[in-house]
N, C-alpha and C positions, 0 to 999 in steps of 0.2 A: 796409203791409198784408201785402205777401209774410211779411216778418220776424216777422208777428205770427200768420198764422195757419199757419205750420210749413212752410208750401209750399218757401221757400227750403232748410231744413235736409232737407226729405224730396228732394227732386230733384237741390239742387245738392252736397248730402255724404253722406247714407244711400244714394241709389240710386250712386252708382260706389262706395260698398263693397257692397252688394248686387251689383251686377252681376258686380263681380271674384268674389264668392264663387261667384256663382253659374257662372261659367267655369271655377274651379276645379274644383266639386266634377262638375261633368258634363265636362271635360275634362282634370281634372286629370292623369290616367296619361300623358295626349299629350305635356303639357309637361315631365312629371316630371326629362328628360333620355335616361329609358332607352326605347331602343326595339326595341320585339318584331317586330323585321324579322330575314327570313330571306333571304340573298342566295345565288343560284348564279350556277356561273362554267363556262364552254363553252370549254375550248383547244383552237380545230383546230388552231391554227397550231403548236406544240409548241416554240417557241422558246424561246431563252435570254430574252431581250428578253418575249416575254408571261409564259413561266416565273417570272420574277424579278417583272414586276407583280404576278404571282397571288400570288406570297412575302412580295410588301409590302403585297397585304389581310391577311393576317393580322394587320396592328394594330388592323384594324376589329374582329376579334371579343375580342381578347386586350382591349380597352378597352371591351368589353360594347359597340358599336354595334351591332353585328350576325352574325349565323350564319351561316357561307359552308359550304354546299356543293358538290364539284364535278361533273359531270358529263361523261359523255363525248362525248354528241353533245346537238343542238337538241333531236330528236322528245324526249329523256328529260326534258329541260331544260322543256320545253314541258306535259307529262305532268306534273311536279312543282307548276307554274304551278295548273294545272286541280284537282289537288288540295290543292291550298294548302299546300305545304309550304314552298312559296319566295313571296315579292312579287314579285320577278323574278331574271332573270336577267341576265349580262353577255355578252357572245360575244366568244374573239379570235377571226377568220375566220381562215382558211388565205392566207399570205401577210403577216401584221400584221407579224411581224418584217422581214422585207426591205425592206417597205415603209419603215419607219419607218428602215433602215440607209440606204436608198436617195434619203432626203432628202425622203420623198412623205408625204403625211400621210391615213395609217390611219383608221379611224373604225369606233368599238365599237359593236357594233348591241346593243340593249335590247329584252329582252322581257319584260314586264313583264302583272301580271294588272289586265285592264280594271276589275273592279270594286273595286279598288284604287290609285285613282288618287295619294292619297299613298305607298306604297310603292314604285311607278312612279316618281314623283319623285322618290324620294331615292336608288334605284338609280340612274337616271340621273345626280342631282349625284356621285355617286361614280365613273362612269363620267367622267361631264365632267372631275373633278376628275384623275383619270388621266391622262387627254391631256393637262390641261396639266403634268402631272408632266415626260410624255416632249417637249414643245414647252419650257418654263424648261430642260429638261437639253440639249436640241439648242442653245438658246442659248449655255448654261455651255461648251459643247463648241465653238461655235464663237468665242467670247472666248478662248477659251485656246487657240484654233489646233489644237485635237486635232482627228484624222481620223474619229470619229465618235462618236455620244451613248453616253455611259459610264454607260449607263441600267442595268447589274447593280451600278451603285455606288449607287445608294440606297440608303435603309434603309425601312425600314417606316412608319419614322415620318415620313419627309419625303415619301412618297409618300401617307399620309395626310393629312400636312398639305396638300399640293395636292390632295388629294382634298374636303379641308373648305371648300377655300377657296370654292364654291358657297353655303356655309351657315354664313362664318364674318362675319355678319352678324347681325340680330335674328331671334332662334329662334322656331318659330312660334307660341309663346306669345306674346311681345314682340313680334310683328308684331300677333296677333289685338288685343291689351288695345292696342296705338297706333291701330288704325281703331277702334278701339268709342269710345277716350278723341275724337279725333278728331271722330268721331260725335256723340257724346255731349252735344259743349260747344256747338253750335247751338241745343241745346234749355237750356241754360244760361243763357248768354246772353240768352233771350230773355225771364228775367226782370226786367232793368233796363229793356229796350228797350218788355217792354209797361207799365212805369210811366207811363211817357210817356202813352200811348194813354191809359191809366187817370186820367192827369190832364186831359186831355182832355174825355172822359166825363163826368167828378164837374163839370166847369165849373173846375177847377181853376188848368188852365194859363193860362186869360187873365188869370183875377187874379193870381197871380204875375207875370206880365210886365208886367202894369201897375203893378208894385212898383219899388221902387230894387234890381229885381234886370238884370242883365246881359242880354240876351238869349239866350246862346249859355249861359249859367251853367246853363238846366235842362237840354236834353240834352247835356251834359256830364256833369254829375253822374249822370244815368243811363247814361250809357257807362261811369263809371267802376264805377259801379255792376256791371254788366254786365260787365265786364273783372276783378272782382276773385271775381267769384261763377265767373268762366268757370278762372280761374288756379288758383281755392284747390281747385275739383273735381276739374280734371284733374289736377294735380300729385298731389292725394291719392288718385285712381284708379293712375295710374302706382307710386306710393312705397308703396300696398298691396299692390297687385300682384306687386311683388320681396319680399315676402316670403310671401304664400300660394301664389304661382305660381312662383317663381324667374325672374323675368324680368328682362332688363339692356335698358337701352336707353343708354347708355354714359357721358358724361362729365355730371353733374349738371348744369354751367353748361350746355351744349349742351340739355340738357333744358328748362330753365327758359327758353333764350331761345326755342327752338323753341315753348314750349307758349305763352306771352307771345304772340310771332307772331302761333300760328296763333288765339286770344283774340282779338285786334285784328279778323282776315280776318273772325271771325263775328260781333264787335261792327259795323262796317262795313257787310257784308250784312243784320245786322238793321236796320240802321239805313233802308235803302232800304225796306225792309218798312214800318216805320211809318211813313215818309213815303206807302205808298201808301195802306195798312190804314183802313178805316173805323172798326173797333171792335179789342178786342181779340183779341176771336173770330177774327175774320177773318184780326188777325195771326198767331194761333195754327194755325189751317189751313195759309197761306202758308207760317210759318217748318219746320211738321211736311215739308212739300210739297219746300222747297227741301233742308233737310236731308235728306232720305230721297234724295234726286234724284243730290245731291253726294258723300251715303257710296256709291251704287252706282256713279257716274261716277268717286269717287276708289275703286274696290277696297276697301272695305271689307270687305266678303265675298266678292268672287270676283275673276278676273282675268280680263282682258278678252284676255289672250293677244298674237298678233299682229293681232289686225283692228285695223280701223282707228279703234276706239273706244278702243284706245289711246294714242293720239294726246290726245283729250279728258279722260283722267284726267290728263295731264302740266299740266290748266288748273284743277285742282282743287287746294283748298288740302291737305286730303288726303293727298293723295299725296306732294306736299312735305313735309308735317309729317314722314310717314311712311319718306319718302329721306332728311332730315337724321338722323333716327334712325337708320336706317341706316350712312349717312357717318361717324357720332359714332363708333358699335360697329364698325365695320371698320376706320376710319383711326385709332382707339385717343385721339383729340382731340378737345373740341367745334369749333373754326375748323373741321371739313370740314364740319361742317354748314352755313356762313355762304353758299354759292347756294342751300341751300332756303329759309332764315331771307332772304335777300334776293329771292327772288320772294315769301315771304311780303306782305314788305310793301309790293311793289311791289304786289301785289293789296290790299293794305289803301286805297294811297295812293289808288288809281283808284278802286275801291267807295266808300271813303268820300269823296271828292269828291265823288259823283252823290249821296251819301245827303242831305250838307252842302248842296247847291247845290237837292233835291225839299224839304228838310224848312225853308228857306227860305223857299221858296215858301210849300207849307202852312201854317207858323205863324206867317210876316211875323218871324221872329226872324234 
């Protein structure tokens, strides 16, 4: 019935190209690559050591990341902020160099404009990424037995590249289209799962099983049902997406097991649904209830920061889908994704045991 009256084609393959387009064209500039950030930089310290950092921002602008400014003290720094000239600012304090000679570790304070709380961010990973430039170099320095970090020996580019390494992961494009896809395939999903229910309804499923059919043969076949409609969406949201959006999510096979996975965790989940579900209605409220629930508990849209509701996105499938993806794009292999891909399915195993062991009951199958 789904297949006949368009419902399948409109939800589980027009709406993820719909939606991808629709992220493109309202945010496409975001992903584009280039970004229209303006950074300023604060030397109280005037050292060789912050001098020579300030030397090696310039591969941020010279590679169109960003426009660095400098200034001479906070208040100016601050003043730039308010009139929007900069997203923020960077500061070395007075004393960064010595400190940083003296084996103590510095810390660059960030000033950034509140109602810009992405530019804020991305000064900051540039800021982070600095320290670890001058912490990797104090290492190098002391593997090689030298007397102290040979931190005017970088170049630009390698203080950049420790400056990326914050963000050399999934871009926020490729972050956003993995919790939508994520998101998405719950409500996918649930069109094998409410077959079921729909046979149910019609009278259907008893005379089936009162056939020379299997007992466990019909929701099966609706699971796989459900697992191939969850696969062929999300795969084709993602493989759209890298080309209207430029987004990487990194090693194909890493992809394909990851999205498989997380398919199974919401086959699973649905499954407990129609073991509870009256109608289909009912399951369709529930399934809309628990996905909406799970995409804000896995960060979907926002981040729960340091409280302690972060803690509970580490138990959503989500978020794992979302960290092997990650793993894939930073460790340059799909195997780094294989701890998210195996809590995947340690969550699939559990969920669908309970599904297995209610929809037993229910339908004496």
């Amino acid at each position: 019935m789904r297949i006949r009256d368009g419902s399948v084609l409109m939800l589980g393959f027009l709406a993820p190209l719909v939606l991808a387009f629709i992220f493109y064209f309202v945010f496409g500039g975001a992903f584009s690559g280039q970004l229209d950030l303006s950074v300023g930089t604060v030397d109280l310290d005037q050292s060789e050591i912050s001098t020579g950092l300030l030397s090696a921002l310039d591969a941020l602008e010279s590679e169109g990341v960003a426009q660095l400014s400098e200034y001479d003290d906070v208040a100016s720094a601050e003043a730039a902020i308010e009139e929007g000239e900069v997203g923020g600012v960077i500061v070395f304090a007075d004393g960064f160099g010595s400190t940083v000679q003296g084996g103590g570790r510095p810390q660059l304070e960030v000033v950034a404009d509140a109602s810009s709380p992405n530019a804020g961010a991305v000064v900051e990973s540039i800021a982070n990424g600095l320290m670890r430039s001058v912490d990797s170099t104090r290492l190098l320095a002391a593997a090689s037995s030298q007397s102290g970090p040979p931190l005017l020996e970088l170049s630009g580019g390698a203080v950049l590249s420790e400056a990326a390494t914050d963000t050399e992961t999934l871009s926020a494009g490729s972050f956003m289209m993995a919790g939508q896809a994520a998101f998405f395939v719950f409500f996918t999903v649930s069109f094998g799962v409410n077959g079921l229910l729909e046979e149910r309804r019609q009278g259907t499923l008893p005379r089936i099983l009162a056939g020379p059919v299997p007992g466990w043969a019909v929701p099966v076949a609706k699971a796989l049902v459900a697992a191939l409609l969850g696969v062929g969406a999300t795969l084709l949201l993602l493989f759209v997406s890298t080309f209207i959006m430029d987004t990487n999510f990194g090693s194909p096979v890493g992809v394909v097991l990851l999205v498989v996975s997380l398919v199974a965790t919401g086959v699973a989940l649905m499954g407990v649904v129609a073991a509870f579900a009256s109608s289909p209605d009912t399951a369709n409220n529930m399934q809309s209830i628990i996905a909406v629930v799970l995409g804000m508990l896995g960060g979907v849209w926002f981040s729960f920061g340091d409280s302690w509701l972060s803690n509970v996105t580490r138990l959503t499938p989500h978020h794992w889908f979302v960290t092997g993806l990650e793993a894939s794009v930073s460790e340059g292999t799909w195997t780094a994704a294989l701890p998210a891909i195996g809590f995947l399915w340690l969550f699939t195993a559990v969920v669908g045991a309970i599904s297995v062991v209610l929809l037993r009951r229910r339908e004496g199958i």
